[in-house]
C-alpha positions as protocol buffer text, in pm:
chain_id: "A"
residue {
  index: 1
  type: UNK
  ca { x: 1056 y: -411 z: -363 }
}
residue {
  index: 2
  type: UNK
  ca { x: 976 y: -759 z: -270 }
}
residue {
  index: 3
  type: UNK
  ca { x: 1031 y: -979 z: -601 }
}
residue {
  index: 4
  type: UNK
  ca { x: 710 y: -1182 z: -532 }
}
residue {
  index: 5
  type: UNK
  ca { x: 525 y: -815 z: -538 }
}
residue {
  index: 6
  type: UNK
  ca { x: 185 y: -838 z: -765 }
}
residue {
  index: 7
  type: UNK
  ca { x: 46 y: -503 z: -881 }
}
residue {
  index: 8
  type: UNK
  ca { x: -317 y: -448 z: -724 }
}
residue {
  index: 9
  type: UNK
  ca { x: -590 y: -174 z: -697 }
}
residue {
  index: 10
  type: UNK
  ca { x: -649 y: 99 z: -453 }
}
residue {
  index: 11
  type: UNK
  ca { x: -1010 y: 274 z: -459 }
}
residue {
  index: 12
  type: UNK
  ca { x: -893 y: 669 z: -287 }
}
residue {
  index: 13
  type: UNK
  ca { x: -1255 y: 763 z: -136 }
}
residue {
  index: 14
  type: UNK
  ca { x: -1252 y: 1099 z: -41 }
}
residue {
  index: 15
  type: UNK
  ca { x: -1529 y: 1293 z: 147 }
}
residue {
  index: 16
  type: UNK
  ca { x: -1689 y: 1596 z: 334 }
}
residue {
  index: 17
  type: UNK
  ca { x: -1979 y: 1484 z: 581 }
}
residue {
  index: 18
  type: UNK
  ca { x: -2322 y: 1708 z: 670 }
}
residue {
  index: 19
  type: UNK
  ca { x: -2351 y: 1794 z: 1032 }
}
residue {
  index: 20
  type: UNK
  ca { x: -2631 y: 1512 z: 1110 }
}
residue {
  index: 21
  type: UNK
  ca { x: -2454 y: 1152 z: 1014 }
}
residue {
  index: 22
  type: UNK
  ca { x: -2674 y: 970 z: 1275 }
}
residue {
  index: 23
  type: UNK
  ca { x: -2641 y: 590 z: 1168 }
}
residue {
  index: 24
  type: UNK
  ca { x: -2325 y: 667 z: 985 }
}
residue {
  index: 25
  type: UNK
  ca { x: -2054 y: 461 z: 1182 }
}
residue {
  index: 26
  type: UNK
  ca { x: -2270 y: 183 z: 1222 }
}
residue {
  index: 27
  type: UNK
  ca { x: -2296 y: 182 z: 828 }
}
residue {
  index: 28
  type: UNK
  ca { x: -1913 y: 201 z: 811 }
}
residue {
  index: 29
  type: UNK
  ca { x: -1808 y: -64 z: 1026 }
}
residue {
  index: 30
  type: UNK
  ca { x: -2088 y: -334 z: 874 }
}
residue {
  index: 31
  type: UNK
  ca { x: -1936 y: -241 z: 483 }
}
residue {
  index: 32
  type: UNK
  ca { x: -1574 y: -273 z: 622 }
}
residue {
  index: 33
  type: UNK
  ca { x: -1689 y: -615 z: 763 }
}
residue {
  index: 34
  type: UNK
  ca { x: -1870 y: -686 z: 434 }
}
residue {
  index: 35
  type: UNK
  ca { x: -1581 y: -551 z: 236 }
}
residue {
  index: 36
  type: UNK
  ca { x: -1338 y: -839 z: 400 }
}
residue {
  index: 37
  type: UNK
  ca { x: -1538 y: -1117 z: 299 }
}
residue {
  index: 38
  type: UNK
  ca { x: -1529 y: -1009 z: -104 }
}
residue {
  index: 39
  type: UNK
  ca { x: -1306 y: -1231 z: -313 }
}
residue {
  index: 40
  type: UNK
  ca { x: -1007 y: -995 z: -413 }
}
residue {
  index: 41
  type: UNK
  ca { x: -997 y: -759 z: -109 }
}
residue {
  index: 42
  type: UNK
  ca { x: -682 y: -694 z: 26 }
}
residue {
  index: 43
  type: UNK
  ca { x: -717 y: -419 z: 329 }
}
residue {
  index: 44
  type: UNK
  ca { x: -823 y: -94 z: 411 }
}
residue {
  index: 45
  type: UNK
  ca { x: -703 y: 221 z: 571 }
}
residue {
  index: 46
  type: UNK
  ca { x: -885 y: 509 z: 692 }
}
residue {
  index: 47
  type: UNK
  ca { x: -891 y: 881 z: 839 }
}
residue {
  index: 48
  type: UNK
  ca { x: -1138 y: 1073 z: 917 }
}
residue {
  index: 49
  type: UNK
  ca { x: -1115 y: 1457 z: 1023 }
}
residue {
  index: 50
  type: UNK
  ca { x: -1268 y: 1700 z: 818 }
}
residue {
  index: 51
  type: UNK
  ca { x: -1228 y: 1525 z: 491 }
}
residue {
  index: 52
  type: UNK
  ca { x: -1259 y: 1157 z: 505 }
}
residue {
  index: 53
  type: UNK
  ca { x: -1007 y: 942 z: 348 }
}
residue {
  index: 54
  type: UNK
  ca { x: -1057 y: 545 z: 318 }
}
residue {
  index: 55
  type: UNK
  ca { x: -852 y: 405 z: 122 }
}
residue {
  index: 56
  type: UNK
  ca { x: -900 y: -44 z: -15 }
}
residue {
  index: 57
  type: UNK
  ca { x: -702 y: -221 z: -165 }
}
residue {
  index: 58
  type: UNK
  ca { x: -848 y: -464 z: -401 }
}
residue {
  index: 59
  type: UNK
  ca { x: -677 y: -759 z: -649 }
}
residue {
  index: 60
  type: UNK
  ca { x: -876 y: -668 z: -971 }
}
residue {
  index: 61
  type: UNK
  ca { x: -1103 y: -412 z: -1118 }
}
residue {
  index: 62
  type: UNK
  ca { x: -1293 y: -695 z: -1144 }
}
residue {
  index: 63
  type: UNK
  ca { x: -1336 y: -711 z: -759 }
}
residue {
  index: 64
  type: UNK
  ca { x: -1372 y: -371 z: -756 }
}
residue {
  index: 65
  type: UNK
  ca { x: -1646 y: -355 z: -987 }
}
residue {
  index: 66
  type: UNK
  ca { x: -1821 y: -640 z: -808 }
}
residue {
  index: 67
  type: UNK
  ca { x: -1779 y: -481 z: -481 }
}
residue {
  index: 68
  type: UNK
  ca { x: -1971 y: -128 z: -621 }
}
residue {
  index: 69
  type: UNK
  ca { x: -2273 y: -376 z: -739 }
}
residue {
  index: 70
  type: UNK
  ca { x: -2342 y: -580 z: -425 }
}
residue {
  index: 71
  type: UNK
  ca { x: -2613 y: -524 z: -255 }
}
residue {
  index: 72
  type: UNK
  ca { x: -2585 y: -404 z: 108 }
}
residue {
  index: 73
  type: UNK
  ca { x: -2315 y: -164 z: -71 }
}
residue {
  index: 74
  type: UNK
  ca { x: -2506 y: -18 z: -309 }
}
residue {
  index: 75
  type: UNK
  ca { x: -2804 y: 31 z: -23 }
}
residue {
  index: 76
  type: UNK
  ca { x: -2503 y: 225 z: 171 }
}
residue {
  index: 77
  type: UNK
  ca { x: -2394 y: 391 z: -150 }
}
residue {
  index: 78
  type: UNK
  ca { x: -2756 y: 507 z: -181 }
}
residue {
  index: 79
  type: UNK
  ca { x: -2801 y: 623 z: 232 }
}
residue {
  index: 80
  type: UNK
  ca { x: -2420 y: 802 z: 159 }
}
residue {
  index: 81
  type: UNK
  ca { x: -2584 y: 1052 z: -101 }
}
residue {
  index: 82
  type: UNK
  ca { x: -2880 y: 1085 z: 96 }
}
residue {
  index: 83
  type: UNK
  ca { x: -2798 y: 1099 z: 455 }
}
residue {
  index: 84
  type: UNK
  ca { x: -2417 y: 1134 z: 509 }
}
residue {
  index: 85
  type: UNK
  ca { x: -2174 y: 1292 z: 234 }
}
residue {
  index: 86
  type: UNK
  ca { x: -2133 y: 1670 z: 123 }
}
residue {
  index: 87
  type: UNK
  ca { x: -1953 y: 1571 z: -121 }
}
residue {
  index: 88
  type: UNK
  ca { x: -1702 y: 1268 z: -212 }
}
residue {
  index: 89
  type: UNK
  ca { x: -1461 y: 1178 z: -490 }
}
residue {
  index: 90
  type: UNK
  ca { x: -1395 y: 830 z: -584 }
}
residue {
  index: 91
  type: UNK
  ca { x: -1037 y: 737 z: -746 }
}
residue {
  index: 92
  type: UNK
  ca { x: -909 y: 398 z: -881 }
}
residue {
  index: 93
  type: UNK
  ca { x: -543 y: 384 z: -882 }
}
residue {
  index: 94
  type: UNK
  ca { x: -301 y: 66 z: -987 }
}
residue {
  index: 95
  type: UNK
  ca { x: -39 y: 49 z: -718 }
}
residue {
  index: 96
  type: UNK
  ca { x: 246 y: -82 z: -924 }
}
residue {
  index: 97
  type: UNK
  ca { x: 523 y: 2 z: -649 }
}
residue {
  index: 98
  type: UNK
  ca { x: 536 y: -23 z: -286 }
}
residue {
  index: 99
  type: UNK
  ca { x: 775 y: 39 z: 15 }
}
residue {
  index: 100
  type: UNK
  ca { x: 756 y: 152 z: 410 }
}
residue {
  index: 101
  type: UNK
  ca { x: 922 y: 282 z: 681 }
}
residue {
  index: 102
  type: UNK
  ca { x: 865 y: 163 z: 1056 }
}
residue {
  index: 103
  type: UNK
  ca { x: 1053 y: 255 z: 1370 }
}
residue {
  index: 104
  type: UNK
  ca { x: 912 y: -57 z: 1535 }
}
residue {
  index: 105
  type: UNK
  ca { x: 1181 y: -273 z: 1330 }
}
residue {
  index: 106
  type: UNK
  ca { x: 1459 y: -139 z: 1574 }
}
């Protein structure tokens, strides 16, 4: 682990989607964009088959709280229970370790 390594926050959002998620991609790409410009975001990762896993990284709950409340997100928050999700699970985890592996080093 890299001694200048500072824990940080990763929100786990986990989902199932309805058959009709006209609108939804659109949605997706404009939070991501949003997300970026939040003071304390670090990144996101993403997969999507038939459960949906996006993961952010975030400095603070603090930033993570503030991120929930703004509002463009909470308008997509609202359009996800309405429109999009099945279901979804929501997980905040401190991240307190880190490593990787990458062939691309060789």
């Amino acid at each position: 682990m890299s001694p200048n390594f500072k824990p940080y926050y990763a929100v786990i959002f986990t989902s199932t989607q309805k058959e009709n998620i006209t609108g939804y991609a659109e949605m997706a790409n404009k939070m991501e964009e949003l997300a970026k410009k939040q003071p304390g975001y670090l990144g996101i990762e993403s997969s999507r088959s038939d459960l949906g896993i996006t993961v952010s990284y975030w400095e603070s709950l603090e930033a993570i709280k503030n991120w929930k409340q703004q509002a463009d997100h909470l308008e997509a928050q609202k359009q996800g229970k309405t429109k999009w999700y099945r279901w979804y699970k929501i997980r905040i985890c401190k991240v307190e370790h880190e490593y990787e592996f990458s062939s691309l080093d060789n």
